[in-house]
DOMI-407227 format. One record per residue (C-alpha): residue in one letter; x, y, z. Coordinates in nm, 2 decimals. Layout:
N
- A:X:Y:Z;
...
This chain:
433
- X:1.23:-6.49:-3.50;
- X:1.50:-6.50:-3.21;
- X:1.43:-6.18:-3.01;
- X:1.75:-6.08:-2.96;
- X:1.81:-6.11:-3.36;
- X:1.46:-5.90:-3.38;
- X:1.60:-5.65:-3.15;
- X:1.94:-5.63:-3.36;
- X:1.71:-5.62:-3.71;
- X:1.52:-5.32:-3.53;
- X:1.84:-5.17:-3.39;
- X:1.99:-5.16:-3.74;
- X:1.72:-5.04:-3.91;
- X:1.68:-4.77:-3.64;
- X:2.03:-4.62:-3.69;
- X:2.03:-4.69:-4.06;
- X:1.71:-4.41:-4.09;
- X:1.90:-4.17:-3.85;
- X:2.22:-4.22:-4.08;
- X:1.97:-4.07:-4.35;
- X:1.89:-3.80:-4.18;
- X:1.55:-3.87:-4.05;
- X:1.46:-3.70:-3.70;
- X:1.52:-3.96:-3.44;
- X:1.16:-3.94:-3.29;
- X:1.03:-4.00:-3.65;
- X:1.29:-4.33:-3.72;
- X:1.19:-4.44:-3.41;
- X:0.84:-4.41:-3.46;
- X:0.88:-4.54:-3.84;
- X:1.05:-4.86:-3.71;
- X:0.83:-4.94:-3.43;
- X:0.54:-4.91:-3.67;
- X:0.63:-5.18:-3.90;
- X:0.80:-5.42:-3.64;
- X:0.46:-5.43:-3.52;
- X:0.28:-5.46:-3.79;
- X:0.51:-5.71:-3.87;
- X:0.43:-5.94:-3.53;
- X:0.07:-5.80:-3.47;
- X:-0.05:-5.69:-3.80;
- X:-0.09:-5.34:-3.96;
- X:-0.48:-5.28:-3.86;
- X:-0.33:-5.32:-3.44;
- X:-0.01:-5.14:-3.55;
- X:-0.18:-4.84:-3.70;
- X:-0.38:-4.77:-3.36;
- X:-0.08:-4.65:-3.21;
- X:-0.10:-4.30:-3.47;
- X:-0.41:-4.28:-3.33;
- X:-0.41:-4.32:-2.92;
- X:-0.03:-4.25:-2.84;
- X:-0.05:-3.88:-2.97;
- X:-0.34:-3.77:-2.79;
- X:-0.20:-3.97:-2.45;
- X:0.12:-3.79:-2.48;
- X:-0.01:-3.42:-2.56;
- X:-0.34:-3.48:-2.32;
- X:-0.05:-3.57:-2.03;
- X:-0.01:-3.32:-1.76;
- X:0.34:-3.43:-1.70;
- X:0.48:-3.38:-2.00;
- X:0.28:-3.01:-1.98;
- X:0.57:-2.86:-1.75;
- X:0.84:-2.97:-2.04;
- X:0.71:-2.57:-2.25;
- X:0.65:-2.44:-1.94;
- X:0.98:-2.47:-1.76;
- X:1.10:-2.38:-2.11;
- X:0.95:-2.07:-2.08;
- X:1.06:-2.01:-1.76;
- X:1.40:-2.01:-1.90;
- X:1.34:-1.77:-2.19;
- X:1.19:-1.50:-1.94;
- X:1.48:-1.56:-1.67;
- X:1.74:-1.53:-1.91;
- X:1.55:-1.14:-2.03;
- X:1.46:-1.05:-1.78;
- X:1.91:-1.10:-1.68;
- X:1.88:-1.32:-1.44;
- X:2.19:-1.49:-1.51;
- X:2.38:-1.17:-1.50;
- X:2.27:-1.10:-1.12;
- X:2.32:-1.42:-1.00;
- X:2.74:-1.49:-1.14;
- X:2.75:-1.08:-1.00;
- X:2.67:-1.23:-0.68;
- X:2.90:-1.51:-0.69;
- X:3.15:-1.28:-0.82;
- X:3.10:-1.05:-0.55;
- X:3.17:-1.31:-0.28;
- X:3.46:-1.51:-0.41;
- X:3.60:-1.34:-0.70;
- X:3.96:-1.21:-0.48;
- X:4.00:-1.59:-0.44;
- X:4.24:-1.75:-0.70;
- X:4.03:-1.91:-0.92;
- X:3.75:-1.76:-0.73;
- X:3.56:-1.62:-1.08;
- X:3.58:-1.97:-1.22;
- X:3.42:-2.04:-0.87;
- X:3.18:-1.80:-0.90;
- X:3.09:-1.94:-1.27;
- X:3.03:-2.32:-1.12;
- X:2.76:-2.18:-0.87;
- X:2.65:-1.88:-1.11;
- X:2.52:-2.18:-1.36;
- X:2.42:-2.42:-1.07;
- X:2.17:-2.12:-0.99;
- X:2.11:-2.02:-1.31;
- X:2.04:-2.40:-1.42;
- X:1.74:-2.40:-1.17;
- X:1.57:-2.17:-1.37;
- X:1.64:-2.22:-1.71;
- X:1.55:-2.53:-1.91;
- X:1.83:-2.58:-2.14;
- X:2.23:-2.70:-2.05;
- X:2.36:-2.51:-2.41;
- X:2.08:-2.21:-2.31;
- X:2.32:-2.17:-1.99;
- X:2.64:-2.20:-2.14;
- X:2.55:-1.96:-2.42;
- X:2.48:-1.74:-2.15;
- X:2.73:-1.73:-1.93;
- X:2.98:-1.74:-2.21;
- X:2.80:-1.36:-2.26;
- X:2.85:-1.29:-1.93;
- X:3.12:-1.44:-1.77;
- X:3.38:-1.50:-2.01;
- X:3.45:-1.12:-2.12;
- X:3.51:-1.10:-1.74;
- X:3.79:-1.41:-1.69;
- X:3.95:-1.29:-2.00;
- X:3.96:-0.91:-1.87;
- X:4.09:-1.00:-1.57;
- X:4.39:-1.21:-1.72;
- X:4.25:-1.54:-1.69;
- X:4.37:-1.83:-1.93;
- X:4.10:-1.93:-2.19;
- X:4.17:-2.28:-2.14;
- X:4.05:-2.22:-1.79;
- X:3.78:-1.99:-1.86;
- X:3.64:-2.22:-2.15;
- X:3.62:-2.52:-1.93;
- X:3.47:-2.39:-1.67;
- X:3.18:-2.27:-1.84;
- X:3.11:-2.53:-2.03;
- X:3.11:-2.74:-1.73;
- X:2.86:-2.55:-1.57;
- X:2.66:-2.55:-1.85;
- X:2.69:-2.89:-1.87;
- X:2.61:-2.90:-1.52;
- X:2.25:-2.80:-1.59;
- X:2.17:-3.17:-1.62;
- X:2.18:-3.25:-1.31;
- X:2.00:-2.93:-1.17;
- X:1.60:-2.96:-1.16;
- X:1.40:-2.85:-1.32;
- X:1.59:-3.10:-1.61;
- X:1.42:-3.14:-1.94;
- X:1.65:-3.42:-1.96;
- X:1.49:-3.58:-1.59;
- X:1.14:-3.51:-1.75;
- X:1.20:-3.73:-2.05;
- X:1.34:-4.00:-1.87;
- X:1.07:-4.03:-1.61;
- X:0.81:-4.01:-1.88;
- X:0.94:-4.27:-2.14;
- X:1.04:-4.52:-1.73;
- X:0.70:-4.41:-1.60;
- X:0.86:-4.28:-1.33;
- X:0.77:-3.99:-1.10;
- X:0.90:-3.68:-1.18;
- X:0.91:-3.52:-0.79;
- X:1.11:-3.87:-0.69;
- X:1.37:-3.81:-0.92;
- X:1.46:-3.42:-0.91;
- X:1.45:-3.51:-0.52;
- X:1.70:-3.81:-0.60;
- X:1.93:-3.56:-0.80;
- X:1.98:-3.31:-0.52;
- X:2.30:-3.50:-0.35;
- X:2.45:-3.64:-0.69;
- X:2.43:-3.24:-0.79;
- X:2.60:-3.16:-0.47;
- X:2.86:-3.35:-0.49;
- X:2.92:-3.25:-0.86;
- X:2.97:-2.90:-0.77;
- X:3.20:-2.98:-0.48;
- X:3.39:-3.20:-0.71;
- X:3.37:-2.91:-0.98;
- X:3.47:-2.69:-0.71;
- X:3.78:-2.88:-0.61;
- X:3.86:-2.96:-0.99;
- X:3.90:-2.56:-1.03;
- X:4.13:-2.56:-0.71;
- X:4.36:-2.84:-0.80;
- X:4.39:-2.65:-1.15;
- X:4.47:-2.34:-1.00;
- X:4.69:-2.44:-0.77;
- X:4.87:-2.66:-1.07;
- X:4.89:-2.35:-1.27;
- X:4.82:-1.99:-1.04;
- X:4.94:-1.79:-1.38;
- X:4.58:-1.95:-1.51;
- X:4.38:-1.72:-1.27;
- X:4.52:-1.43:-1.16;
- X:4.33:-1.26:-0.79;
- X:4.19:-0.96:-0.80;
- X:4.07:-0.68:-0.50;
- X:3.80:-0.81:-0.24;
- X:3.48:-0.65:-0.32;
- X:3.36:-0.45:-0.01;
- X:3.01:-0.58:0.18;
- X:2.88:-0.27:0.04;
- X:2.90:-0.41:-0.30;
- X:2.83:-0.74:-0.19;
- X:2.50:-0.61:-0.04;
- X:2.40:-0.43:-0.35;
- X:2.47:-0.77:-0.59;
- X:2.23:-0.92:-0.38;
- X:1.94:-0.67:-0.41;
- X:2.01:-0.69:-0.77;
- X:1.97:-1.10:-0.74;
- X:1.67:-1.05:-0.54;
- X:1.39:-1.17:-0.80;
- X:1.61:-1.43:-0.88;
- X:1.62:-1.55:-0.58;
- X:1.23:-1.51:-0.51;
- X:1.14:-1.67:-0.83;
- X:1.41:-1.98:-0.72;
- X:1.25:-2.02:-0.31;
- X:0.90:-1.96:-0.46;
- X:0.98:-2.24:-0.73;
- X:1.15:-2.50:-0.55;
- X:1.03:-2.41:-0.14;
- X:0.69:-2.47:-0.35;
- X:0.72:-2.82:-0.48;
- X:0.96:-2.95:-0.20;
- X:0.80:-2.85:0.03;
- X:0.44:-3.02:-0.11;
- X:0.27:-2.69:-0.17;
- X:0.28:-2.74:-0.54;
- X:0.24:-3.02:-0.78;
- X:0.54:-3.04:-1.05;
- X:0.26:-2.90:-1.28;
- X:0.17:-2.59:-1.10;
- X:0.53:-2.50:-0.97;
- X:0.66:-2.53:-1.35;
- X:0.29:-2.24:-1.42;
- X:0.42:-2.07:-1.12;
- X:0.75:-2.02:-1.23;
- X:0.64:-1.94:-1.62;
- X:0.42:-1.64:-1.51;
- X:0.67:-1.54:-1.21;
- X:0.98:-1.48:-1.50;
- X:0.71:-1.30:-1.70;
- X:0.66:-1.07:-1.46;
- X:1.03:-1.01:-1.32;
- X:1.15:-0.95:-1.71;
- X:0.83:-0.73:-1.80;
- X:0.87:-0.52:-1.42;
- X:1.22:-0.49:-1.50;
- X:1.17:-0.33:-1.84;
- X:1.41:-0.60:-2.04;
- X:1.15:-0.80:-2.25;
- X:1.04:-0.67:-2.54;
- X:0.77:-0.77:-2.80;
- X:0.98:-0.97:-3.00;
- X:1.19:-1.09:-2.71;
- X:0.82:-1.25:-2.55;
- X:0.77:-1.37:-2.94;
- X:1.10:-1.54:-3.03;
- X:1.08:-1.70:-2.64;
- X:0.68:-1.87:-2.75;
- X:0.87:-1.96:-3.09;
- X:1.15:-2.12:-2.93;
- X:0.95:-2.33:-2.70;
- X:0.71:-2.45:-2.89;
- X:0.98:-2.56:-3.14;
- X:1.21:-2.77:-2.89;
- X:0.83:-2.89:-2.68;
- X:0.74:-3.01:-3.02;
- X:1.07:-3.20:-3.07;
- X:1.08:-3.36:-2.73;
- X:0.67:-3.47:-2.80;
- X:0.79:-3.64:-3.13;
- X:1.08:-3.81:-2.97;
- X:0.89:-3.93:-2.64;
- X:0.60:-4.04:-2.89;
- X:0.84:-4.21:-3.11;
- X:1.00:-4.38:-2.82;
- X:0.68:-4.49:-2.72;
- X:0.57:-4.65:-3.06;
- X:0.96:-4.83:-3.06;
- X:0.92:-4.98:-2.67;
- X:0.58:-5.16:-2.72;
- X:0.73:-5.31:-3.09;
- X:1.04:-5.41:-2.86;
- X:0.82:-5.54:-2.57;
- X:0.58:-5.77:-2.81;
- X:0.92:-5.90:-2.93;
- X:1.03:-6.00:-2.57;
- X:1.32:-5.87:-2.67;
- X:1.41:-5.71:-2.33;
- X:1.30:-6.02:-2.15;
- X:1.57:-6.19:-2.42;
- X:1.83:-5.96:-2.34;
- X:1.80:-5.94:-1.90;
- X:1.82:-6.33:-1.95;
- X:2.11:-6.34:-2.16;
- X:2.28:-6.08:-1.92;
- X:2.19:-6.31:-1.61;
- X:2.35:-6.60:-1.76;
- X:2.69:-6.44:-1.75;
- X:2.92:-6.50:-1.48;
- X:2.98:-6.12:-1.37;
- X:2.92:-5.96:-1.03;
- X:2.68:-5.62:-1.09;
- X:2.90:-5.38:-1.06;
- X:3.09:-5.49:-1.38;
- X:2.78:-5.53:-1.59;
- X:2.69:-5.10:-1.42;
- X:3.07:-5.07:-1.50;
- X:3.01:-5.23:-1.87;
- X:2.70:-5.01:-1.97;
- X:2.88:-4.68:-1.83;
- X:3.17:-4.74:-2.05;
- X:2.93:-4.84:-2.35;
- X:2.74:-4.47:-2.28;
- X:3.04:-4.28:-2.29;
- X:3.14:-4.47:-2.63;
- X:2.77:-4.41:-2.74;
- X:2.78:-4.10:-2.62;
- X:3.08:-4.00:-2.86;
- X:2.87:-4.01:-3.19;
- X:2.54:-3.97:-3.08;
- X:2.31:-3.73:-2.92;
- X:2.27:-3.77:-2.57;
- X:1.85:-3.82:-2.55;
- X:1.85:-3.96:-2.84;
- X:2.09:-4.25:-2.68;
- X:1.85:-4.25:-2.39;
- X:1.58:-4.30:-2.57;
- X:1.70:-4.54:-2.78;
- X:1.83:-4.76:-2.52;
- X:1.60:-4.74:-2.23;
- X:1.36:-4.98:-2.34;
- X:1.64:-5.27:-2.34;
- X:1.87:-5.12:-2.08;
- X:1.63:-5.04:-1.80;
- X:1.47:-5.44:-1.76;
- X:1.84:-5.54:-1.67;
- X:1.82:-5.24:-1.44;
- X:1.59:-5.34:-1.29;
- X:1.62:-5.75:-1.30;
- X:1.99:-5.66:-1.12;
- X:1.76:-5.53:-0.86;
- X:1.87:-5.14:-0.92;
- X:1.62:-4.87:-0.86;
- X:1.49:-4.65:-1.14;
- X:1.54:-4.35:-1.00;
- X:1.91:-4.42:-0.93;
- X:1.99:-4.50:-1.30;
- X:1.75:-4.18:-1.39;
- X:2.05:-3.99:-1.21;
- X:2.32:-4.20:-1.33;
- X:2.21:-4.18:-1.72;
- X:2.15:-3.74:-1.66;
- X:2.54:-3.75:-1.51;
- X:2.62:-3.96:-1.87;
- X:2.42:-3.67:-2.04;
- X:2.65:-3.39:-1.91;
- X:2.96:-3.62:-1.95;
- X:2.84:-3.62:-2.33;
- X:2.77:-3.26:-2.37;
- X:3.16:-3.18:-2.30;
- X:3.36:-3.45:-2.35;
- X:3.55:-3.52:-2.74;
- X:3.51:-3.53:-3.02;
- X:3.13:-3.43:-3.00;
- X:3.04:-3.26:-2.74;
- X:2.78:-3.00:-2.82;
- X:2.84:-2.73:-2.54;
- X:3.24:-2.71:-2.68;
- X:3.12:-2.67:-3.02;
- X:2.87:-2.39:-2.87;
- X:3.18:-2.23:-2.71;
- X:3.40:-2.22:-2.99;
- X:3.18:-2.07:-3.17;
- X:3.07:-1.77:-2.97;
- X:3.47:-1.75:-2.88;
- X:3.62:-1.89:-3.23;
- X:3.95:-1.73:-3.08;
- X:3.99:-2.00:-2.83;
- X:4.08:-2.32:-3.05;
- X:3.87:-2.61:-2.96;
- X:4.18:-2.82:-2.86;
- X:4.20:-2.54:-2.58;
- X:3.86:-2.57:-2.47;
- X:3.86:-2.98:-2.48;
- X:4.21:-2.96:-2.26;
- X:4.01:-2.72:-2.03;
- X:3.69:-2.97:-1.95;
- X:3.94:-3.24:-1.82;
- X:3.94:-3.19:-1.51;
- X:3.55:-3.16:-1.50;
- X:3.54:-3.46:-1.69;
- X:3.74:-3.68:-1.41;
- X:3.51:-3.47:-1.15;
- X:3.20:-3.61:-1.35;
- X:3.39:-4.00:-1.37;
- X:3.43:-3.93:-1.05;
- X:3.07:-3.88:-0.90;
- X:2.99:-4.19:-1.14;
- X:3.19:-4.43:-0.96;
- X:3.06:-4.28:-0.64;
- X:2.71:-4.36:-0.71;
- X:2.76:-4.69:-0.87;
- X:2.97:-4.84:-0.57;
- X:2.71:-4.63:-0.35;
- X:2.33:-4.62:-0.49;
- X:2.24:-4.43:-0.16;
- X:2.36:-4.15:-0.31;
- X:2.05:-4.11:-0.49;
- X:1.83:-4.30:-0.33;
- X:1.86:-4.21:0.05;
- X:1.65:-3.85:0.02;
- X:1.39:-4.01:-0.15;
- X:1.35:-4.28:0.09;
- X:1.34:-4.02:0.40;
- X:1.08:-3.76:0.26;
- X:0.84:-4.11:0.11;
């Protein structure tokens, strides 16, 4: 059969199983199985149930996925998130605009220790919001921005999101968070300057309020403090070569224990419901990585990536328009599917023509996490405005769409920065190798 009409047949089959509501890891898994059966026979196919699993939940790397998860549940009882927008606040709050500022790096903190983007925007829709709102600040404005910065998480490591994709690429995980660190720069800055240009469009949007003295500056910061010990011990850790990825994501687990058990804030059930909700979302992730797996070697014994980089050399188009083609077709996937699941999906035909147009790895690893916060906020799915509207169901979701816009373009924006300049990503990584 003609690979590329192999790959189509598998394609179809693959979304016509997610259509009917089977889990994606499972349809993925359930294809891959019988297109190899189909090529290799049944007796080869069905060794994959049997040496994939215990690969995949013997790896250590895919161990810091419940760990950092953890992390996240402890930080946000033990408040975290609270102390670190109160600095924030603290510091740039009499600025016009400056609590939506102070939202952007309160989540950009908060990101780095919490696993989950909607985790973060759930949270600092508890926290900040009531405070925009209270302080006459227009709900399109406050929406937006905190949907952006929980959006944002993406791009902040430790990213579940950057953990799947440099398990399913084989790809190391220390390369990429490393490779994030300017693209997430920049995102904030161009967050940041998003927020100005808004304000400065509309100053009735965010009214300013009194400076906060250096007295109360001081104290926000002694209330931050295990915050920002459990952040430097974290991140100085594994940057710095001290700690593996696997023992900084330990490190940080037991550290949030302890801050939310010292402080008094975590309670039986709270330390319960936090093992119950990681294990849940670890087990989803080890379905949809094994699944993945199962999927890429029926695709690879096809040849249907080979098929598919050869047709794409023969057209007659420079690079950047083929980059250009697959970031439109993400954002168009991105639409009406789920952002890993699109990963997934695609990787195994989309990262061969990475490659074979002599791209990095690690620069589409960053590229496809900045396409993964694009989908979380932009319409008509995006899963962090859905999450907003219905923790505010006052603010109408047209409101909170019109309020990501500007984030949006900020996000478009850092896309066709990287694509036109792959040093971006690549440059840190090259100087601490």
């Amino acid at each position: 059969m003609d690979p590329l009409l192999l790959g189509a047949a598998g394609f179809a089959g693959l979304l016509a199983l997610i259509a009917a509501c089977v889990p994606v890891g499972v349809a993925m898994a359930a294809v891959g199985l019988v297109g190899y059966g189909c090529l290799a026979g049944f007796r080869q196919a069905l060794t994959l149930l049997s040496g994939d699993p215990v690969s995949y939940l013997s790896s250590v790397d895919f161990a810091t996925v419940p760990l950092f998860l953890l992390m996240g549940s402890f930080a946000s009882a033990a408040g975290f998130s609270a102390d670190l927008y109160d600095v924030a606040a603290a510091f740039l709050g009499h600025r016009r605009g400056g609590l939506s500022y102070a939202t952007i790096m309160g989540s950009a903190a908060f990101g780095a220790v919490c696993g989950s983007s909607t985790a973060t925007a759930a949270t600092f829709a508890r926290v900040a919001l009531p405070e925009m709102r209270a302080r006459g600040y227009h709900p399109r404005l406050a929406a937006g921005t905190i949907a952006a910065g929980g959006a944002l998480k993406s791009l902040i490591p430790p990213s579940l999101v950057m953990i799947l994709y440099c398990i399913i690429s084989r790809t190391f995980i220390i390369d990429l968070f490393v490779a994030a660190l300017i693209p997430a720069l920049l995102t904030i800055v161009l967050n940041l300057c998003a927020i100005a240009l808004s304000v400065r469009l509309s100053p009735e949007a965010a009214p300013t309020s009194a400076r906060a003295d250096w007295r109360a500056r001081l104290a926000s910061l002694r209330r931050a403090a295990p915050a920002l010990v459990l952040l430097l011990a974290v991140f100085g850790g594994f940057y710095s070569g001290i700690f593996t990825i696997d023992e900084a994501a330990s490190v940080a687990a037991v550290l949030s224990l302890v801050f939310a058990t010292v402080r008094g804030r975590l309670t039986w059930q709270g330390f319960v419901r936090g093992l119950c909700e990681t294990a849940g979302v670890s087990v989803m992730l080890y379905v949809i990585v094994f699944g993945a797996s199962v999927f890429s070697y029926f695709m690879t014994l096809g040849h249907v990536p080979d098929a598919i980089v050869a047709a794409i050399g023969g057209l007659a188009l420079p690079k950047l328009a083929i980059i250009g083609l697959l970031l439109v077709a993400y954002i168009i996937l991105g639409t009406v599917f789920d952002e890993i699941a699109a990963i997934v999906i695609t990787l195994p035909f989309v990262l061969p023509v990475i490659v074979q147009l002599g791209y990095d790895p690690l620069w589409w690893g960053v590229v496809m996490v900045i396409q993964v916060e694009l989908a979380m906020i932009h319409p008509p799915f995006g899963i962090i405005v859905f999450l907003l509207h219905g923790l505010a169901p006052d603010i109408p979701m047209g409101m909170i769409y019109r309020g990501v816009v500007p984030f949006i373009v900020a996000d478009l924006a850092v896309l066709v920065l990287l694509a036109i300049f792959p040093a971006l990503a690549l440059w840190l990584p090259s100087i601490i190798g």
